[in-house]
N, C-alpha and C positions, 0 to 999 in steps of 0.2 A: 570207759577209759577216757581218763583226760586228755585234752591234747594241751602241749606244752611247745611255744617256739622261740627260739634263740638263734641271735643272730653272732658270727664270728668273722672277725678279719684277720688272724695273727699266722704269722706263717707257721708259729712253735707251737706244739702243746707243754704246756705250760701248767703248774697248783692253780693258778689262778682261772683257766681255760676248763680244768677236770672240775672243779669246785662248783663252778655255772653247772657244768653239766649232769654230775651226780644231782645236783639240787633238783632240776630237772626232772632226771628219771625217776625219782622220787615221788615227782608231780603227777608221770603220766608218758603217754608216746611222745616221743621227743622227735623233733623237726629242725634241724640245724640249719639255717642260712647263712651263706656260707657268700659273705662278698668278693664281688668282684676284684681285678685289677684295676678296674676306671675307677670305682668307684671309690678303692683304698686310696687310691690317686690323689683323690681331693681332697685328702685331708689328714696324707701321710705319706710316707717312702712307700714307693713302687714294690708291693712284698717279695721277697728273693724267690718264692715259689710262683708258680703262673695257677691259675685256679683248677686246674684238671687236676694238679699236682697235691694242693691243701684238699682239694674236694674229697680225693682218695684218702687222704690221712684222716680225715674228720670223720669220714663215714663208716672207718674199722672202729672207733674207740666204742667201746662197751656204753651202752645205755643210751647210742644214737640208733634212733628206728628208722627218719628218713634226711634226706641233705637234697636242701633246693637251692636254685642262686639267687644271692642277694643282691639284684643289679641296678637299685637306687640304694643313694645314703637313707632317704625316710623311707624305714620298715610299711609306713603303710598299705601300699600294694599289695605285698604276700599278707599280713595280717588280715585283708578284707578279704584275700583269697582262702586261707586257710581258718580266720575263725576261733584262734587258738582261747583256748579258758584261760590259759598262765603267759604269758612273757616273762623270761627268764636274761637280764642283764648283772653287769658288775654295777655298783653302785659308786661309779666312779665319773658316771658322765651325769651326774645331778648339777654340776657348775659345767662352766667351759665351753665349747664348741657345741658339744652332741647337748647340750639341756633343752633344745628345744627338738629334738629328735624324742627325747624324751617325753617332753610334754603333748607331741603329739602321740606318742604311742597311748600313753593312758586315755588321752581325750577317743579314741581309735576305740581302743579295747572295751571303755565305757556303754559303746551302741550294743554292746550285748553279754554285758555284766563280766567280761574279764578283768581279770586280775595281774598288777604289772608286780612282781617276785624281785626283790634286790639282792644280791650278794654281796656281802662284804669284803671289800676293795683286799684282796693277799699282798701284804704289804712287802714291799719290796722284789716282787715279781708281776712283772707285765713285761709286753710283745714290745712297746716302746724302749722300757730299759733294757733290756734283751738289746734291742737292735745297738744299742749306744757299745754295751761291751761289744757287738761285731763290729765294732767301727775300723778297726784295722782290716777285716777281712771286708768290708765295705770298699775299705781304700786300696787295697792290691789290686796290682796289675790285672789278672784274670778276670778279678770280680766286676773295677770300674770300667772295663775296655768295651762290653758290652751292654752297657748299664742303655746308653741311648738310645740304641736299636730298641730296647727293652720298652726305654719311655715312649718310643713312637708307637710303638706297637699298642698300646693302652692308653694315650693321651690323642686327643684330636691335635692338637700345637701344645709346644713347649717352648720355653722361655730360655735364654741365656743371657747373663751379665758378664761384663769385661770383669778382667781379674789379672792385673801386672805385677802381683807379688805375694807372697804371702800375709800379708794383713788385709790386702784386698780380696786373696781365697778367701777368707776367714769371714770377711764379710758376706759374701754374698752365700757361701755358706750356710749361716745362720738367720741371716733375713728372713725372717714372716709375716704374715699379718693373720689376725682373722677376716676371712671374707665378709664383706656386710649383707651378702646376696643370698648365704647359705650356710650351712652347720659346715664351713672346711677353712683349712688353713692354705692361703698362697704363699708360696715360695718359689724361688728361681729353680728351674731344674738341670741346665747346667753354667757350665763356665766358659768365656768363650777368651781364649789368648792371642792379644791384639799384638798384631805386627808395632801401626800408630802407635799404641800405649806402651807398648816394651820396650819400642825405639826412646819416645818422648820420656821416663822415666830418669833414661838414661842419658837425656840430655844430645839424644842424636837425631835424624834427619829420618823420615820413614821413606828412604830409598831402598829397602832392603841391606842396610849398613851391617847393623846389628847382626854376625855371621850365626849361623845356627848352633854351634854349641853354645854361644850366650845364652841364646832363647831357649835353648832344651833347660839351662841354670833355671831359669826361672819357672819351667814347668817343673821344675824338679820341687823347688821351693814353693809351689802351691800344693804339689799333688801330695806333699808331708806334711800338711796341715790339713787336708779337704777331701771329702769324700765322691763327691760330686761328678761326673761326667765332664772333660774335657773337649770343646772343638778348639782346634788349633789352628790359625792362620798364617799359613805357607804361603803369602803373598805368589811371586810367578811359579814357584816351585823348583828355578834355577834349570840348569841342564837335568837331560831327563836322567843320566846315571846320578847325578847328585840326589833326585828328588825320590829315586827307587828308595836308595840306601836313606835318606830322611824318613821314607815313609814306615821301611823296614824297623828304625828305632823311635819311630811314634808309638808303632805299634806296642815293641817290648816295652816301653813303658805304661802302659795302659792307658794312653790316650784315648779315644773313641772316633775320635775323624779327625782330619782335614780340612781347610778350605782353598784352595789352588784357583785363583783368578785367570784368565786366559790372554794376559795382556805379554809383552816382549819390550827386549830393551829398559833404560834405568827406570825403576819403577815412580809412577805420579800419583799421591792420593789421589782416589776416584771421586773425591768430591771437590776435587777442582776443576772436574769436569772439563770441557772442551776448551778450557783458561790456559791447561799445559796439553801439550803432547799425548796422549792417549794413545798407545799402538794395541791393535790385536794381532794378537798370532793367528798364522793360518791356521782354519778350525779342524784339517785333520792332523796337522803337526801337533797340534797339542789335545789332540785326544789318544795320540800315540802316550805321548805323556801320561795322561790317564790311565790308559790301558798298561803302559808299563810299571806303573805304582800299583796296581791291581795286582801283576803277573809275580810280583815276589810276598804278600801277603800269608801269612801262616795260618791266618783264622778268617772265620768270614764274619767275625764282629767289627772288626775295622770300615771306617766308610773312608772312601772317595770323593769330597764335593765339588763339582763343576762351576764354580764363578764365574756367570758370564758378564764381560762388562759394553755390551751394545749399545746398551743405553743411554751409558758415562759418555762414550765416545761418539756419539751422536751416529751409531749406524742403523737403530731404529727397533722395531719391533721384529718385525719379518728376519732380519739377522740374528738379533738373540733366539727365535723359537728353531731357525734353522740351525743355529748351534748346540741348543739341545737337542736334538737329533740326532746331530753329530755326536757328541759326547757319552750320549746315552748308547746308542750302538756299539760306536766304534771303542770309546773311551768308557765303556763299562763304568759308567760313575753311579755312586750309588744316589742322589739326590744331585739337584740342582739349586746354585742359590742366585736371583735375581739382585742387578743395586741397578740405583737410581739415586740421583740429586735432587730430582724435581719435588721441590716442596708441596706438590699437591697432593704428588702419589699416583695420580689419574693412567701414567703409562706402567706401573707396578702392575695396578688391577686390571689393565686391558691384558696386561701379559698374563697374568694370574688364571684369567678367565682362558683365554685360548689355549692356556700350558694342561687347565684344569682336564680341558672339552677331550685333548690327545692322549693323556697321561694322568688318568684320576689316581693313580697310586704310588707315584713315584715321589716321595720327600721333596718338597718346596723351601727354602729357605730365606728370609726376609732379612732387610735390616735397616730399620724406621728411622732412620738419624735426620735426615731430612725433614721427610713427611710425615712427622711423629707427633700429629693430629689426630693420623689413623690408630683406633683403641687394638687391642690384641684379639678383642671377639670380632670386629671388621674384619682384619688380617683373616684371624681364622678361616670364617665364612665363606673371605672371595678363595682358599687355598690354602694357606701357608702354615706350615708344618711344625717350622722352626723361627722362634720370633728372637734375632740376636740385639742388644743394647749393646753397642759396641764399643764405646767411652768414654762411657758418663761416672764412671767414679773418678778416673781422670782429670777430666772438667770440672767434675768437684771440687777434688783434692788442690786442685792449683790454687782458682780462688781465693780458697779457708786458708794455704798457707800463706801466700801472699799479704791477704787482710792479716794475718796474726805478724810475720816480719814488720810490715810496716807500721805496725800500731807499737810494737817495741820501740822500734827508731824513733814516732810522731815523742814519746814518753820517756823514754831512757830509763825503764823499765818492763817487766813482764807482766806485772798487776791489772794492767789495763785489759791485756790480751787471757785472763781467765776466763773471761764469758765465754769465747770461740774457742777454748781447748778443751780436750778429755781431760779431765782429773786423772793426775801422776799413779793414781790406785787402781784407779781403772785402768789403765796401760800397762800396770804391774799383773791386772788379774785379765786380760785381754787376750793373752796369749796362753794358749794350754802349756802348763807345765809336764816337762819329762816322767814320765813312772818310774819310782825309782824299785831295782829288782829285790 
């Protein structure tokens, strides 16, 4: 009997999934590898099923005889382990990303006369455009509100880009790259909505002006274009019945977390550090805070994150890890996120290292604005969970409008200013148009 092995990632079965695999049984004993969630990870959406889940649906279908895990992108491993005469793929990853996943399998199979079996690509059915028509159910409340817990659970760190609008969803959204390091694609995993960037937008002062139903507008206006996971930035979090009932309608929207700094009085960006006013709140008053944002909660997808600002306000290291402590206890929060001004970073990863030694499993959360030397695989390594960018399309955006205003005015025309704009067509095709019923 031949043996025959094929590898899947698709949460669906699918023509195109049954088509590989009759081919397959055709061939011989069939051996399904069945990838992981880390390893879909890298180089697609997080699959809506966890693997115990797809393992189960893959190992009933007719003409599979065994299911093992596929827990690297390159097959190689299970292929030297198992030896197989056939590999059975779609013939769809000969270009793009997977081709060199490809060419090693054949070079693989070659050390002892197997044969790499192509199927022809089922056109207009695959796990990718599948996933596009669930983009709505992607984007509901339900679905996105636990999406992040999701990502931690199967990413070592994940990424967030600011997003103050809906063209800014829309960007980071769809940003990718191919990796140069490996067969996957990078992309932001979620979206992080800036107090700074909501306020400055709008042309106001990030003192906490901007009152919260503005800012729920604007999460409203991302989350109908974006499928993406949500953190939210609740700056103080206001009085602790304000911050329940805030926290209560983050939630029904399918927000995914919070971030609540632990500071008191009119709010100061923290990266003016000891320049303005920096007050903290006593650390069990505002872990009451915490804990009372916890205590109205309806699901336990929703997170709590503890901002502590020690190190803004020069009270050191030993105070910020005593306040996680606090927070963590008392204030039930589901992660912690550290800031810092210091452009070197040096007091992030002292903190990093002693948060890691007490609490190897509790969500870390970063935010490199500073010391943004430090790459995201550092970050990683010393801790950090959660790597947020927190206003650089902002910083962008200003710039580019700027130079294009004043190059109108230098001209007294717009001719000048085409090199630095989108083309009018691409503005027209930029934005997803309404389905019409």
């Amino acid at each position: 009997m031949k043996r025959v092995y094929t590898p899947i990632a698709s949460d669906f079965v699918h023509t195109g999934i049954l088509n590989v695999i009759r081919t397959c049984a055709s061939l011989g004993e069939v051996t399904v590898g069945v990838l992981t969630d880390e390893v879909i990870a890298t180089y697609k959406r997080v699959p809506m099923l966890d693997w115990e889940a797809r393992a189960e649906i893959f190992s009933n279908i007719k003409g599979v005889d065994h299911l093992v895990k596929q827990d690297t992108l390159s097959l190689k491993g299970n292929l030297l382990a198992l030896r197989p005469d056939y590999v059975v793929h779609g013939d769809d990853w000969r270009t793009g990303i997977q081709s060199s996943i490809r060419q090693e399998v054949e070079e693989t199979l070659a050390q002892w006369g197997g044969e790499l079996i192509e199927v022809p690509y089922t056109i207009g059915v695959s796990s990718t455009g599948l996933e596009e028509e669930l983009r709505q159910v992607w984007g509901a409340p339900d679905s996105r509100r636990g999406r992040l817990r999701r990502l931690l659970s199967v990413k070592p760190c994940i990424t967030a880009m600011e997003a103050s609008n809906g063209l800014s969803g829309l960007i980071v959204e769809n940003a990718h790259i191919d990796s140069n390091d490996s067969a996957s694609v990078k992309e932001f995993d979620a979206m992080w909505i800036s107090s700074l960037c909501d306020s400055a937008f709008k042309g106001k002062p990030d003192i906490e002006l901007v009152d919260f139903t503005s800012r729920i507008r604007t999460v409203e206006d991302i989350m109908e274009v974006t499928t993406k996971p949500i953190i939210f930035d609740g700056d103080t979090g206001g009085r602790k019945e304000h911050f329940m009932s805030n926290v209560r309608t983050l939630e029904r929207l399918g927000v995914s977390a919070v971030i609540v700094e632990d500071k008191t009085g009119l709010k100061q960006n923290s990266l003016f550090g000891t320049s303005r006013v920096q007050t903290q709140d006593d650390p069990h008053v505002f872990a009451e805070k915490l804990a009372a944002g916890k205590s109205v909660l309806r699901t336990k997808e929703f997170m709590i994150i503890a901002r502590i600002e020690s190190l803004i306000a020069g009270a050191g290291l030993e105070d910020a890890l005593d306040r996680a402590r606090i927070y963590l206890d008392e204030g039930r929060a589901d992660a912690i996120m550290i800031h810092s001004k210091s452009k070197d970073g040096d007091d992030i990863l002292e903190f990093m290292g002693k948060f890691r030694a007490e609490w190897p499993d509790v969500p870390l959360v970063v935010v490199p604005t500073a010391y943004n030397h430090l790459t995201e695989k550092e970050l990683a390594s010393a801790g950090a969970n959660i790597i947020i960018y927190a206003n650089h399309l902002l910083r962008a955006a200003y710039p580019a409008m700027q130079q294009a205003a004043l190059t109108i005015l230098e001209n007294g025309r717009s001719l000048e200013a085409d090199p630095i704009c989108l083309p009018l067509k691409e503005v027209l095709t930029l934005i997803p148009e309404v389905p019409h019923g």
